[in-house]
N, C-alpha and C positions, 0 to 999 in steps of 0.2 A: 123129395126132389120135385120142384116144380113143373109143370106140364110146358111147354116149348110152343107145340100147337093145338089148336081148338078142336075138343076130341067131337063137335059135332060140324066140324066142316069136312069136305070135301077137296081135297088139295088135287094141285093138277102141276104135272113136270117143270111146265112155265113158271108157277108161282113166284115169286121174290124167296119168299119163305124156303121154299126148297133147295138152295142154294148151299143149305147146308149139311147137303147132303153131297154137292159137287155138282156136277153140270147133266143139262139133258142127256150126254151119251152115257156120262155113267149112271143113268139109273138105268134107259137101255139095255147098258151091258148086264148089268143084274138083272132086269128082267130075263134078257136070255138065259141067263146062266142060272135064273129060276134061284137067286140068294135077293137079300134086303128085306127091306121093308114089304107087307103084302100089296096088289092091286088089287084095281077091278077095272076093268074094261066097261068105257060109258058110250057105245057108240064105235066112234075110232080114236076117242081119246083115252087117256089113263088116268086115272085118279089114286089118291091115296086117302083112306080117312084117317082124321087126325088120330084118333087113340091110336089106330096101329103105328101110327109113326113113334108118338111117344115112345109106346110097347119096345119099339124097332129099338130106339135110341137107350132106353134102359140096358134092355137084353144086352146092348155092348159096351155098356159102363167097364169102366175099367177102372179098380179101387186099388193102387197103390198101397195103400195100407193092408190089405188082405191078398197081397199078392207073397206067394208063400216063396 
């Protein structure tokens, strides 16, 4: 499976790119609720780095075919 984002940047809520994850509140709301993809805290911003998003997006592949 190909990589989606650059596992040596540094993504931030705003991005374009993040969008597919859904909107600022819902990342938000997963932060609160301590699920998703991991942070880090750069200041008062949030960031994501790329590989863990990958990671994130693998982790909930969902393969029809090996769905029992």
């Amino acid at each position: 499976m190909a990589d989606i984002f650059d596992a040596d940047r540094i993504y931030f809520s705003s991005d374009p790119e993040m969008r597919v994850f859904g909107s600022e509140e819902k990342l938000a709301q997963w932060r609160f609720r301590m699920c998703g993809p991991p942070w880090v805290k750069i200041g008062r911003r949030v960031g994501y780095f790329g590989s863990d998003l990958n990671t994130h997006l693998i982790a909930n592949r969902t393969d029809p075919n090996e769905v029992a």
